[in-house]
N, C-alpha and C positions, 0 to 999 in steps of 0.2 A: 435400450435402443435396438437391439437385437433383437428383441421378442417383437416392437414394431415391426421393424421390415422383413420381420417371418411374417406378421399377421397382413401386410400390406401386398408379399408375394401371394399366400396364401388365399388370400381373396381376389387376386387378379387371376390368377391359375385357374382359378374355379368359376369367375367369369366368362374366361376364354373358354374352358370345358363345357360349358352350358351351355353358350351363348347360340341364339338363334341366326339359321345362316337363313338370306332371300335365294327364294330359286325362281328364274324366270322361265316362264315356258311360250313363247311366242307361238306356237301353234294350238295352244288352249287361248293365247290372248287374256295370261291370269298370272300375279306371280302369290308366291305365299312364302312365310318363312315356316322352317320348324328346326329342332335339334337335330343333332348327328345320327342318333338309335334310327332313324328315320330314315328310309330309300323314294328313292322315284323311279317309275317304270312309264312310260309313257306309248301311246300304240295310236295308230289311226294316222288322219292326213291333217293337215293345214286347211285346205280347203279342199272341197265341202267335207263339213264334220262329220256327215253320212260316210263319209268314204271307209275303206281300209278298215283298221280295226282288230281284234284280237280274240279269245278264248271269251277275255271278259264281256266285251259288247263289241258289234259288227258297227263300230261307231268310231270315233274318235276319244281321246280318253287320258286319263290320268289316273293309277295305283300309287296308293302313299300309305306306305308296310311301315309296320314296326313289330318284330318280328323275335322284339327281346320275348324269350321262351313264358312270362308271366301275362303279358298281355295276348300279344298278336294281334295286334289295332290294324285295319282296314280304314281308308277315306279312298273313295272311287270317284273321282271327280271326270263328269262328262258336258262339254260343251254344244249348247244346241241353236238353234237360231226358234222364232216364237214356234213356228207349226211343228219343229219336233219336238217341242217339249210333252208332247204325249203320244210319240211311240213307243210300243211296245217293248224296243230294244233300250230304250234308256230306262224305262220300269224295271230292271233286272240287270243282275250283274254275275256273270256267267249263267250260269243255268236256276238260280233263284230271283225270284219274281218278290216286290216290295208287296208286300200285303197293302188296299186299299184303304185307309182312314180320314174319318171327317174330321177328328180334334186335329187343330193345328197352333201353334204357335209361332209371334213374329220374334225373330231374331235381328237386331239391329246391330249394323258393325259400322266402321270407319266408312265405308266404300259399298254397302249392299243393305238391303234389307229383305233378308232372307226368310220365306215360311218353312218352319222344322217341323215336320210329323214323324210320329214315333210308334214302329210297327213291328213287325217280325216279316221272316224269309218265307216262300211258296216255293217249296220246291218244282220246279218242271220237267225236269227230266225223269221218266218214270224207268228207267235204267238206272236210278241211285236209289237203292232203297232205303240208304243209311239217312237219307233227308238230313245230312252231315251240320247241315247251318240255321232247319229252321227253329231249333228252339233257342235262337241268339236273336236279342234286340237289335232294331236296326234304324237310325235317324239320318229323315231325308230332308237336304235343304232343298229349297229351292230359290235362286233368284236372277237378276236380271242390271246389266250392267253397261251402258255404252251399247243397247242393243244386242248382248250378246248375252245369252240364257243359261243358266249353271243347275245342274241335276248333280248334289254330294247325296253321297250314303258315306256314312260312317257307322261302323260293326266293326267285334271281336270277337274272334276265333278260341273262343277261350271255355272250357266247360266248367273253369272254377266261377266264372265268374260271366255271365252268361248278358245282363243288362250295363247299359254302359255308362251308368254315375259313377262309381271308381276311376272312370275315364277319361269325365268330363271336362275339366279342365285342362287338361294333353290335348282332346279334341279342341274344345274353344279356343284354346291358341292358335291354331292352324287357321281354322274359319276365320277368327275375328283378324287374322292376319291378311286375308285374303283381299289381293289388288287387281282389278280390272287392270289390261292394256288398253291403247288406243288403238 
């Protein structure tokens, strides 16, 4: 009887350890859940997504770190309306530029049906010559929700491990989590 409700605690404990929390961001107009390893930084305006903005993009925005010392997972979530979905400013995230690609693939979630291309980083600023990020994989969603258009990058900062299948399922959770607002 004893060893059950050690195994009965034991499995809720670890539940609750795990467990995905929802985070709602009314000024992306997006919620998504992930684990605790997980931060949110958010920068820019409510409205227009053009506004405000940060280091990352002179846009409106969402950084989602994970920052445990093995990974370093990046998700850059940037909110646009149709005509910005191809400025220059949401093509890059801080000063690295999404390499252009034709392959693409459809990503289908609850809520979205996202195209994913899978590219590497352009460095732009020719004051880094470290070009610190471009030999790191980088997959961009794209999709479109209630009218409201979603530019993800997701990359890791990581030199063991440079492409991001080891990661994909950490990833996929967040995305396939992902809920338009009204």
């Amino acid at each position: 009887m004893r060893t059950i409700r050690f195994v009965v605690a034991f499995v809720i404990a670890g539940n609750i350890c795990f467990a995905q929390k929802t985070f709602k961001f009314e000024f992306l107009k997006i919620e998504f859940k992930h684990d605790k390893t997980w931060a949110n930084d958010g920068f820019g305006a409510e409205s227009p997504w053009e506004a405000g903005g940060s280091s990352v993009c002179d846009c409106s925005g969402m950084i989602v770190t994970n920052d445990d010392n093995e990974k370093n997972l990046r998700i850059v979530i940037y909110p646009s309306t149709r005509s910005g979905l191809d400025s220059l400013k949401r093509k890059q995230v801080w000063h690295y530029e999404f390499v252009p690609v034709d392959k693409s693939e459809l990503i289908k979630t609850p809520y979205f049906n996202f195209t994913k291309k899978t590219s590497v980083w352009k460095n732009t600023d020719i004051s880094d010559p470290l070009e610190s990020l471009t030999q790191y994989e980088v997959w961009q969603f794209t999709g479109e929700a209630y009218g409201n258009y979603y530019i993800i990058y997701a990359f890791a900062e990581n030199a063991d491990h440079p492409k991001l299948k080891p990661y994909e399922e950490e990833i996929n959770k967040i995305i396939y989590s992902m809920k338009p607002m009204k």
